[in-house]
mmCIF file of the N, C-alpha and C atoms, coordinates in Angstrom:
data_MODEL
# 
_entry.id   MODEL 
# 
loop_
_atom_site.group_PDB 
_atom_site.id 
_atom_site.type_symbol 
_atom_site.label_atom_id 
_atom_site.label_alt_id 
_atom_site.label_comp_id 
_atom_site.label_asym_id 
_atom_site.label_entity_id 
_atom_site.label_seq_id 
_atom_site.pdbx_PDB_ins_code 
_atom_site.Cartn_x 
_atom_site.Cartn_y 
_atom_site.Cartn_z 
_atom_site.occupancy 
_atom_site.B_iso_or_equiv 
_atom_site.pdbx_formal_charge 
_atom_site.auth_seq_id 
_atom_site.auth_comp_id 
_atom_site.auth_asym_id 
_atom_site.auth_atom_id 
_atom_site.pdbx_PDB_model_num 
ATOM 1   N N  . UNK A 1 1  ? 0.842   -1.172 0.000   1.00 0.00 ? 1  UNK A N  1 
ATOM 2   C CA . UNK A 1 1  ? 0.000   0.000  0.000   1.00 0.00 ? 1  UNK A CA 1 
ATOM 3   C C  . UNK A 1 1  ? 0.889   1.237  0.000   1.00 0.00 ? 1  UNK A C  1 
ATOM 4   N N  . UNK A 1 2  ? 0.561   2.057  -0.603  1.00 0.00 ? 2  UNK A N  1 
ATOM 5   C CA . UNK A 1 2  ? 1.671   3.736  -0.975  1.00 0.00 ? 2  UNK A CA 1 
ATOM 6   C C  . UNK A 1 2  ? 0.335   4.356  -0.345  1.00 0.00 ? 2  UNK A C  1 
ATOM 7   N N  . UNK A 1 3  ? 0.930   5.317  0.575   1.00 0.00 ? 3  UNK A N  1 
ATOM 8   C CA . UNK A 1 3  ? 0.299   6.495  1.016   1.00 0.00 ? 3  UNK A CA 1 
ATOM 9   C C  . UNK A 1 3  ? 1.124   7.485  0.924   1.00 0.00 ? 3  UNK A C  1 
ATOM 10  N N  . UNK A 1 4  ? -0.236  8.679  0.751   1.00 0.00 ? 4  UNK A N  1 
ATOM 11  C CA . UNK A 1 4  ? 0.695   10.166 0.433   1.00 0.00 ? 4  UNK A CA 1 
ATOM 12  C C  . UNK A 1 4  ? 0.235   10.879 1.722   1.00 0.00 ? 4  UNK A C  1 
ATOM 13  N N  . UNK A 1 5  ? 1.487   11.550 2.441   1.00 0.00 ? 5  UNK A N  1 
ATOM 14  C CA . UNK A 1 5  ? 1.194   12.038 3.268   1.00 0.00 ? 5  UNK A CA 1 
ATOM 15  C C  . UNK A 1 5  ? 1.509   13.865 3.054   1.00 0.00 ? 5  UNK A C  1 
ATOM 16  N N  . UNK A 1 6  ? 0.548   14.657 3.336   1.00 0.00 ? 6  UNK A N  1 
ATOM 17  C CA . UNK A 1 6  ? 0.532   15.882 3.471   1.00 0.00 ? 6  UNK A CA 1 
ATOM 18  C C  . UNK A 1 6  ? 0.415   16.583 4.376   1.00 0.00 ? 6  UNK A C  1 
ATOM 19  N N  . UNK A 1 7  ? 1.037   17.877 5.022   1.00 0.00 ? 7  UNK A N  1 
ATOM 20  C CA . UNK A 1 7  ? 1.111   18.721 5.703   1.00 0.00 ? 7  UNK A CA 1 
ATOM 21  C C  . UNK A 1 7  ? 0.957   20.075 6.200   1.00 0.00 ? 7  UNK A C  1 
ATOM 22  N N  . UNK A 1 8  ? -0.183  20.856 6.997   1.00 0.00 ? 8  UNK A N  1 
ATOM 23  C CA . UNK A 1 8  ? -0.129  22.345 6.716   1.00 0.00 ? 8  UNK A CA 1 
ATOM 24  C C  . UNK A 1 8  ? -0.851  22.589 5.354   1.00 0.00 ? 8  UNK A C  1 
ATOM 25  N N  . UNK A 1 9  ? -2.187  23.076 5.453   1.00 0.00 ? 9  UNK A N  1 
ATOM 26  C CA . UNK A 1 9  ? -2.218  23.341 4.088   1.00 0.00 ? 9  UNK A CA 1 
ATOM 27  C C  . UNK A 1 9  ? -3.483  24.517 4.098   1.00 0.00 ? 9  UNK A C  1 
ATOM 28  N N  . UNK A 1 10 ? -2.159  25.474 3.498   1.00 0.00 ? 10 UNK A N  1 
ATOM 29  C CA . UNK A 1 10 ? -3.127  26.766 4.225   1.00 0.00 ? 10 UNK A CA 1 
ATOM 30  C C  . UNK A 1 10 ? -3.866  27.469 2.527   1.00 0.00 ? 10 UNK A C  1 
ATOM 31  N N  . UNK A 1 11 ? -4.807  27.472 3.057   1.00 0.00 ? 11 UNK A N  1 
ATOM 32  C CA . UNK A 1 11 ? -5.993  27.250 1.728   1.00 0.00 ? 11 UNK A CA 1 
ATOM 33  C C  . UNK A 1 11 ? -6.251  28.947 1.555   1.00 0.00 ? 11 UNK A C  1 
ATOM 34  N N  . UNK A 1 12 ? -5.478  29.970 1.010   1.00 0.00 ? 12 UNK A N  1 
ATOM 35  C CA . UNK A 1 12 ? -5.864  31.272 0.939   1.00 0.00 ? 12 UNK A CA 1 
ATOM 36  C C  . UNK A 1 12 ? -6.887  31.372 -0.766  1.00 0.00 ? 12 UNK A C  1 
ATOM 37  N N  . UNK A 1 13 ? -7.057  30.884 -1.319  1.00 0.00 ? 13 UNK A N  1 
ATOM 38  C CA . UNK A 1 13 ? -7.363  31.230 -2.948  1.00 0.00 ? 13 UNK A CA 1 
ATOM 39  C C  . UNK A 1 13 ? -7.103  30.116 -4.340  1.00 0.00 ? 13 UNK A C  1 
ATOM 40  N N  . UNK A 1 14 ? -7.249  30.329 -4.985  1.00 0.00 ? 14 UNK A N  1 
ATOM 41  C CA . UNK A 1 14 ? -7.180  30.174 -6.595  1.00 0.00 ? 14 UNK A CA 1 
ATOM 42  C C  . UNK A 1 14 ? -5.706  29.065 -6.410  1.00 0.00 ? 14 UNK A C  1 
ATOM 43  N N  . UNK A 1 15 ? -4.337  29.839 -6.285  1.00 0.00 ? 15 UNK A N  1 
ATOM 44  C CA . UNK A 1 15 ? -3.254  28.881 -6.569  1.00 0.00 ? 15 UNK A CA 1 
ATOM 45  C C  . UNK A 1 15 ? -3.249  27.853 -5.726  1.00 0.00 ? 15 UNK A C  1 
ATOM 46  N N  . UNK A 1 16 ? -3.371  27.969 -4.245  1.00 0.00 ? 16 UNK A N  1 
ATOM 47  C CA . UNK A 1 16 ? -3.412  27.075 -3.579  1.00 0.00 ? 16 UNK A CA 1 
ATOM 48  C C  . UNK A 1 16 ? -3.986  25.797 -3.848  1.00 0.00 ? 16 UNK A C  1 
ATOM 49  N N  . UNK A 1 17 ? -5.463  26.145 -4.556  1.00 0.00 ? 17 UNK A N  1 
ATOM 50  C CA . UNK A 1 17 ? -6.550  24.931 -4.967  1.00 0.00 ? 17 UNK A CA 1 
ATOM 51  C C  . UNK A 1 17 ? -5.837  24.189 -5.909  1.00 0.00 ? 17 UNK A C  1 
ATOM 52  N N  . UNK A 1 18 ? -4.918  25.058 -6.856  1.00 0.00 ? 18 UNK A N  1 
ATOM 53  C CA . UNK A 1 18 ? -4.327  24.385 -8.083  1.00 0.00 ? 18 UNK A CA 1 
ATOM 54  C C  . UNK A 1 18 ? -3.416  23.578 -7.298  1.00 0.00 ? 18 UNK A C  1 
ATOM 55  N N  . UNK A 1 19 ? -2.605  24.135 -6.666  1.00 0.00 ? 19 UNK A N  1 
ATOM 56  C CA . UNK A 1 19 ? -0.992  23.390 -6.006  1.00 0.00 ? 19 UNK A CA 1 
ATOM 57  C C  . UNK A 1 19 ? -2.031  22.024 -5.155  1.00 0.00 ? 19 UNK A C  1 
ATOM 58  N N  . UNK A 1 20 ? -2.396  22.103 -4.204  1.00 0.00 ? 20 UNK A N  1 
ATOM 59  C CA . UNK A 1 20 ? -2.980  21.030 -3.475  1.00 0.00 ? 20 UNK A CA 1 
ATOM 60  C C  . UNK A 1 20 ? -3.484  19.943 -4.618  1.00 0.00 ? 20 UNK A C  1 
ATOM 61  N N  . UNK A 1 21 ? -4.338  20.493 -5.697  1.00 0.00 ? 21 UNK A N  1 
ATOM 62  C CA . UNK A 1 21 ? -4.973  19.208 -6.933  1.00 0.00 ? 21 UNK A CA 1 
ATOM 63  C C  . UNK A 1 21 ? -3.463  18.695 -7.451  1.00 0.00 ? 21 UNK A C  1 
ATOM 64  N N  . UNK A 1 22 ? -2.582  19.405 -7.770  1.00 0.00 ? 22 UNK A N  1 
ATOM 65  C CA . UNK A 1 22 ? -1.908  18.995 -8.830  1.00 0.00 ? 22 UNK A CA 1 
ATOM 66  C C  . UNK A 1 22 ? -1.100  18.288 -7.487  1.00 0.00 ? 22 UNK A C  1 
ATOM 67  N N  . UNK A 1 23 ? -0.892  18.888 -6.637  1.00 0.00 ? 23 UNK A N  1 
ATOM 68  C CA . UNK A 1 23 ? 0.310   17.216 -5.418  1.00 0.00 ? 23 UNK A CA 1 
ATOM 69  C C  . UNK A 1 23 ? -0.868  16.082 -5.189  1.00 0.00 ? 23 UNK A C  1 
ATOM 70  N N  . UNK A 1 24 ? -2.449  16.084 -4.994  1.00 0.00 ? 24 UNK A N  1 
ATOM 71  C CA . UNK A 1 24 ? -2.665  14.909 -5.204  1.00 0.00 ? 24 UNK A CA 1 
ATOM 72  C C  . UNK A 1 24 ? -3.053  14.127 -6.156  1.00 0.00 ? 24 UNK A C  1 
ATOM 73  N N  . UNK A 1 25 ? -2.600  14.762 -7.309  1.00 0.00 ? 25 UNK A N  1 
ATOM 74  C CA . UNK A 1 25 ? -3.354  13.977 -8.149  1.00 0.00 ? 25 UNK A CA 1 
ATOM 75  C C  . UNK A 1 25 ? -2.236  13.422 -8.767  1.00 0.00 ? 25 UNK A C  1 
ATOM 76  N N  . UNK A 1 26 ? -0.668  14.126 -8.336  1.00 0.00 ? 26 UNK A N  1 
ATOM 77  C CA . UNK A 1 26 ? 0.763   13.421 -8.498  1.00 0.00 ? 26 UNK A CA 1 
ATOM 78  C C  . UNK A 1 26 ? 0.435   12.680 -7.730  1.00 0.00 ? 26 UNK A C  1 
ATOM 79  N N  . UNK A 1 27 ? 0.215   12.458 -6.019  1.00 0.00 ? 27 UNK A N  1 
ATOM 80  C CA . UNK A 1 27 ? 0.185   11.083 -5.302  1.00 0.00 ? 27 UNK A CA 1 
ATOM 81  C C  . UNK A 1 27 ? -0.528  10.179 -6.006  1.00 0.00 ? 27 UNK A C  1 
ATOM 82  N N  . UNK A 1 28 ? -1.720  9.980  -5.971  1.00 0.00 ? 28 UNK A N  1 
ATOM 83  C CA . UNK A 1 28 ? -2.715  9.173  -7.144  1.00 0.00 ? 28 UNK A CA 1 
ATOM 84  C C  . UNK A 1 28 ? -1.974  8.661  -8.502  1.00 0.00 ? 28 UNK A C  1 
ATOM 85  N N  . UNK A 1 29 ? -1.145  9.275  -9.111  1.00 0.00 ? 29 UNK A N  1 
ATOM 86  C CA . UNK A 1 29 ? -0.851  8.907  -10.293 1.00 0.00 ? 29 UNK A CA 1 
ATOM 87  C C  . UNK A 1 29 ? 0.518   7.908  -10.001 1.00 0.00 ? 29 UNK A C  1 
ATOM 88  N N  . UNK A 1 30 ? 1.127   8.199  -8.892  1.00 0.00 ? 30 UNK A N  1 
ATOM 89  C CA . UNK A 1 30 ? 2.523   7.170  -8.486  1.00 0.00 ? 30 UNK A CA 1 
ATOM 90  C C  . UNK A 1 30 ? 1.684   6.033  -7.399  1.00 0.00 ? 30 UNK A C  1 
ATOM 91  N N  . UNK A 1 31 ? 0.200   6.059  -7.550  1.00 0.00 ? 31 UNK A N  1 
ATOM 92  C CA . UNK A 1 31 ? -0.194  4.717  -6.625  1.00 0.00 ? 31 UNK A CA 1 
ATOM 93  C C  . UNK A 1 31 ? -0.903  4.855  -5.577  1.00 0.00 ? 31 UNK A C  1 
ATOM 94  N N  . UNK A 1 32 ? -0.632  5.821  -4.687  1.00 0.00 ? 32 UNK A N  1 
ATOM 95  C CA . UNK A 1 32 ? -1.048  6.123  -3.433  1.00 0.00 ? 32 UNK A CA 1 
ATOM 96  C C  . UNK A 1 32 ? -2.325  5.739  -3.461  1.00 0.00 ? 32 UNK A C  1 
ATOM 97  N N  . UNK A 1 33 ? -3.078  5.107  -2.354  1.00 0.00 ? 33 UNK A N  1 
ATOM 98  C CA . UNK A 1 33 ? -4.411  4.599  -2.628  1.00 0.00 ? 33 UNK A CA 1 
ATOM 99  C C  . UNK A 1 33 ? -5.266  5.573  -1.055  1.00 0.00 ? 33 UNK A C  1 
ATOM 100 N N  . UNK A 1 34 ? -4.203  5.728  -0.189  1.00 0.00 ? 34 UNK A N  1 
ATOM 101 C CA . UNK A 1 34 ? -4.533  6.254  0.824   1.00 0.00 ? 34 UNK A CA 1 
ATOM 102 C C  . UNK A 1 34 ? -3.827  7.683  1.094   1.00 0.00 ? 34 UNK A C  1 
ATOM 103 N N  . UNK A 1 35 ? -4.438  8.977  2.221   1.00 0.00 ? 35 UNK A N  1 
ATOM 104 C CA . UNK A 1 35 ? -4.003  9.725  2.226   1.00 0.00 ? 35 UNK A CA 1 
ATOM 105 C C  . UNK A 1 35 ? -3.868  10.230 4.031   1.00 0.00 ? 35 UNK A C  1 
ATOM 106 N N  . UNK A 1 36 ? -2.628  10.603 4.657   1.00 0.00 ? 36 UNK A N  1 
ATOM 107 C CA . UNK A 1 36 ? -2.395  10.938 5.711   1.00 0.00 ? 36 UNK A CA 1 
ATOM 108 C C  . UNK A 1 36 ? -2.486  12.606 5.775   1.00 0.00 ? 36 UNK A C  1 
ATOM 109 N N  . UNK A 1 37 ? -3.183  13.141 6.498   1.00 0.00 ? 37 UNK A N  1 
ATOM 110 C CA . UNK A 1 37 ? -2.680  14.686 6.686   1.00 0.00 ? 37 UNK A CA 1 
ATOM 111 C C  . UNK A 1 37 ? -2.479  15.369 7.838   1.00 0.00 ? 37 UNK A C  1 
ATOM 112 N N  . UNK A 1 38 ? -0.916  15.226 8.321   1.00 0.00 ? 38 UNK A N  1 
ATOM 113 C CA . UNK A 1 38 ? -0.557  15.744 9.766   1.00 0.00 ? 38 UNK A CA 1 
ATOM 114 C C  . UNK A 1 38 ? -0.704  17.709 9.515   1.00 0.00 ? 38 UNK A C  1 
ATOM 115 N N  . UNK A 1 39 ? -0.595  17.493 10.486  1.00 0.00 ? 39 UNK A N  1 
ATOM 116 C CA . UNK A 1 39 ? -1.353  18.979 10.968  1.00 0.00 ? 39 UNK A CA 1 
ATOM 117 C C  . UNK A 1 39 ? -2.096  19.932 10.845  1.00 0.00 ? 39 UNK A C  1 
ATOM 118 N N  . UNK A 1 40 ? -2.682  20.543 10.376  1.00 0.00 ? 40 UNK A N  1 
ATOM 119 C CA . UNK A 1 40 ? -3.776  21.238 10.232  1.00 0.00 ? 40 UNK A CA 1 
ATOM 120 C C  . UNK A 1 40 ? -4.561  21.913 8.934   1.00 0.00 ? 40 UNK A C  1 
ATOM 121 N N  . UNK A 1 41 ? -5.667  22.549 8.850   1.00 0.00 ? 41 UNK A N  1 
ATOM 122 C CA . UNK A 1 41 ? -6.155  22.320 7.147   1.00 0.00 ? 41 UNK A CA 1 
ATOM 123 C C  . UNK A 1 41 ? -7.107  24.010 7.285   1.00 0.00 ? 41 UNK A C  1 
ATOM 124 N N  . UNK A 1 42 ? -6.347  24.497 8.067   1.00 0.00 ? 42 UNK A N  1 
ATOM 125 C CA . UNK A 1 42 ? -6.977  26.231 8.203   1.00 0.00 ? 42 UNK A CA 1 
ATOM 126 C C  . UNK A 1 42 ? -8.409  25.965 9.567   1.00 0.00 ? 42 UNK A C  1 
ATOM 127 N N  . UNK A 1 43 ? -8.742  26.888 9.506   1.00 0.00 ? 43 UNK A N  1 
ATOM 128 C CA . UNK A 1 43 ? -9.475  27.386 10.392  1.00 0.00 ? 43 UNK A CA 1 
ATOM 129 C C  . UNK A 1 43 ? -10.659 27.876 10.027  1.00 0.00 ? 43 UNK A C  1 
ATOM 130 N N  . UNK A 1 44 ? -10.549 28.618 9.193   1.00 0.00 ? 44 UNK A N  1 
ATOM 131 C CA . UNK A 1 44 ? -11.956 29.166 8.147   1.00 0.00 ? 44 UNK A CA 1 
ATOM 132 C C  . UNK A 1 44 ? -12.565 27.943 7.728   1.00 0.00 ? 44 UNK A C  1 
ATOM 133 N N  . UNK A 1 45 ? -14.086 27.585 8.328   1.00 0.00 ? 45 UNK A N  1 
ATOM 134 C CA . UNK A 1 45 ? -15.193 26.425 7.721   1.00 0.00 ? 45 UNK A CA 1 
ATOM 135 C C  . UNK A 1 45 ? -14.631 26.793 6.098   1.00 0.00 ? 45 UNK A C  1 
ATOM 136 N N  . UNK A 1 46 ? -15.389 27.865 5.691   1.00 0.00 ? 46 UNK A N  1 
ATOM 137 C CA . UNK A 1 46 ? -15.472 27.396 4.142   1.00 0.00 ? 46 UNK A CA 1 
ATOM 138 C C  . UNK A 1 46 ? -13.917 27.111 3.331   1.00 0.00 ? 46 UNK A C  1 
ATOM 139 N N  . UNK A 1 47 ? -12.872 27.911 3.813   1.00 0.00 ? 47 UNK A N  1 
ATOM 140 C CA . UNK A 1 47 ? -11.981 27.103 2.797   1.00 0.00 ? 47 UNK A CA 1 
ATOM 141 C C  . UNK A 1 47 ? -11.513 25.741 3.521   1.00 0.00 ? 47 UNK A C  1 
ATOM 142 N N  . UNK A 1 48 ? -11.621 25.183 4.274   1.00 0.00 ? 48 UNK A N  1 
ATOM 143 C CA . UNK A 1 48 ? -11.814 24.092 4.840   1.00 0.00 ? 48 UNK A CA 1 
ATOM 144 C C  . UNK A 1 48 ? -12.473 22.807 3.924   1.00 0.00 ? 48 UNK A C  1 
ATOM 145 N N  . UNK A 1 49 ? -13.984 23.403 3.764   1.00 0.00 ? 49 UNK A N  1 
ATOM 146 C CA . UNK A 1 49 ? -14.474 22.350 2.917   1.00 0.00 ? 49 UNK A CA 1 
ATOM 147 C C  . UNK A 1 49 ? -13.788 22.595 1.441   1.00 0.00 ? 49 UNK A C  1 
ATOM 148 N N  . UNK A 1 50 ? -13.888 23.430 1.179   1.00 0.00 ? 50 UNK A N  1 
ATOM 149 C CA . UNK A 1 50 ? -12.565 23.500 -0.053  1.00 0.00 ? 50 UNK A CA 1 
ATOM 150 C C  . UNK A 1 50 ? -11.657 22.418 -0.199  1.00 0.00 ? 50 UNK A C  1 
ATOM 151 N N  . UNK A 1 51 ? -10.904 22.430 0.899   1.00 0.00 ? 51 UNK A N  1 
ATOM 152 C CA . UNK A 1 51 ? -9.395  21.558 0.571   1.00 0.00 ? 51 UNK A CA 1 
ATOM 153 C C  . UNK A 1 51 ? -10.147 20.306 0.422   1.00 0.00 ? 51 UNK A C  1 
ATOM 154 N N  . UNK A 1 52 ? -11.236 20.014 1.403   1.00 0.00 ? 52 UNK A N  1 
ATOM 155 C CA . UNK A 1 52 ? -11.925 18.324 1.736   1.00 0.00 ? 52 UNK A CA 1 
ATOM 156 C C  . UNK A 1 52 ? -12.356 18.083 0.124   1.00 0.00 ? 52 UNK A C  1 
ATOM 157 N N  . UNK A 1 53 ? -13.411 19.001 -0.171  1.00 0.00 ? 53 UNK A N  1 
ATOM 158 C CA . UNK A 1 53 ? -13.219 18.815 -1.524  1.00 0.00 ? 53 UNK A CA 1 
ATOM 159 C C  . UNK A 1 53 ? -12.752 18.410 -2.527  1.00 0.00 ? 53 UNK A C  1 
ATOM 160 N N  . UNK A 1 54 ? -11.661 19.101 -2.059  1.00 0.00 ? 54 UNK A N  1 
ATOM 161 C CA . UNK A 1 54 ? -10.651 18.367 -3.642  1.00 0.00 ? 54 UNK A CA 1 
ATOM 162 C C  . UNK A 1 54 ? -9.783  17.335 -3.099  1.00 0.00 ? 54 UNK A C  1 
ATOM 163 N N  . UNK A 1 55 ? -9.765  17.050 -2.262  1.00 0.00 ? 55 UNK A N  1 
ATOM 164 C CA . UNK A 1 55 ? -9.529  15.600 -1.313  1.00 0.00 ? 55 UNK A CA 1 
ATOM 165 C C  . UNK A 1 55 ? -10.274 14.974 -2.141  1.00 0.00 ? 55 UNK A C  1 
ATOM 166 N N  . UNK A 1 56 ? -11.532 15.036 -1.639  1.00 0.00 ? 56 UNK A N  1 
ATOM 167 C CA . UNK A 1 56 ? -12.312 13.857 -2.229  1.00 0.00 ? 56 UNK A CA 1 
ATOM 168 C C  . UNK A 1 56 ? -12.387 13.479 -3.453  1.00 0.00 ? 56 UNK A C  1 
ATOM 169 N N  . UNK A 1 57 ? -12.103 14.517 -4.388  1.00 0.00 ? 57 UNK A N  1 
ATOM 170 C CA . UNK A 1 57 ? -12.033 14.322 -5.700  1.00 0.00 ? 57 UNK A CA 1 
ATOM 171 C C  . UNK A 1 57 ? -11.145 13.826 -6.378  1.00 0.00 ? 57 UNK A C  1 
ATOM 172 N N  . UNK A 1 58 ? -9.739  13.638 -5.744  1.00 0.00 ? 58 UNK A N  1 
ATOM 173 C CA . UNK A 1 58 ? -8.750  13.326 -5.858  1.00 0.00 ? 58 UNK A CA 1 
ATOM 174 C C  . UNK A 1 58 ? -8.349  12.029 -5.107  1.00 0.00 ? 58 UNK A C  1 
ATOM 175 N N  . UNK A 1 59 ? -8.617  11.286 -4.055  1.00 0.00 ? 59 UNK A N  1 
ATOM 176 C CA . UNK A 1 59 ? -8.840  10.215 -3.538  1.00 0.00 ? 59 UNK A CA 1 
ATOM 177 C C  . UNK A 1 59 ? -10.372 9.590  -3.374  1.00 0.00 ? 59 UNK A C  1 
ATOM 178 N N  . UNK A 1 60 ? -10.946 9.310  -4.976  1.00 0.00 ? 60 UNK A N  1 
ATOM 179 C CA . UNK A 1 60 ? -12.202 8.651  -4.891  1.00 0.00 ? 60 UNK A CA 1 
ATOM 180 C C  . UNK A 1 60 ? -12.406 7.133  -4.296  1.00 0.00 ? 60 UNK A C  1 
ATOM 181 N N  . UNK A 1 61 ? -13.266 6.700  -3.775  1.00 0.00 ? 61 UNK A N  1 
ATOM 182 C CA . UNK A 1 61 ? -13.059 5.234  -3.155  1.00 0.00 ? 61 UNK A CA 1 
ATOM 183 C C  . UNK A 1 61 ? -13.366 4.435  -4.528  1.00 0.00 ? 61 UNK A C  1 
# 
């Protein structure tokens, strides 16, 4: 099993959404089937569901 693990991921806008899709969708493409994320994912609810978002879209079951 390959897991991608990520860290800190401070969700201000537009590039961020790009940078976060494009590192998981590099994990996904080298295998990773699972995803770890140590420490924290902002504070603000809505860009919050943001990042989960493209989580999910990017690690579909």
């Amino acid at each position: 099993m390959i897991i991608g693990v990520i860290s800190d991921i401070h969700h201000d806008g537009q590039h961020e959404n790009d940078v976060l899709t494009t590192s998981l969708n590099n994990m996904v493409k080298n295998g990773a089937t699972a995803l770890i994320m140590a420490g924290d994912i902002r504070d603000v609810h809505a860009k919050r569901d943001k990042a989960l978002s493209i989580i999910t879209c990017c690690f579909t079951a």
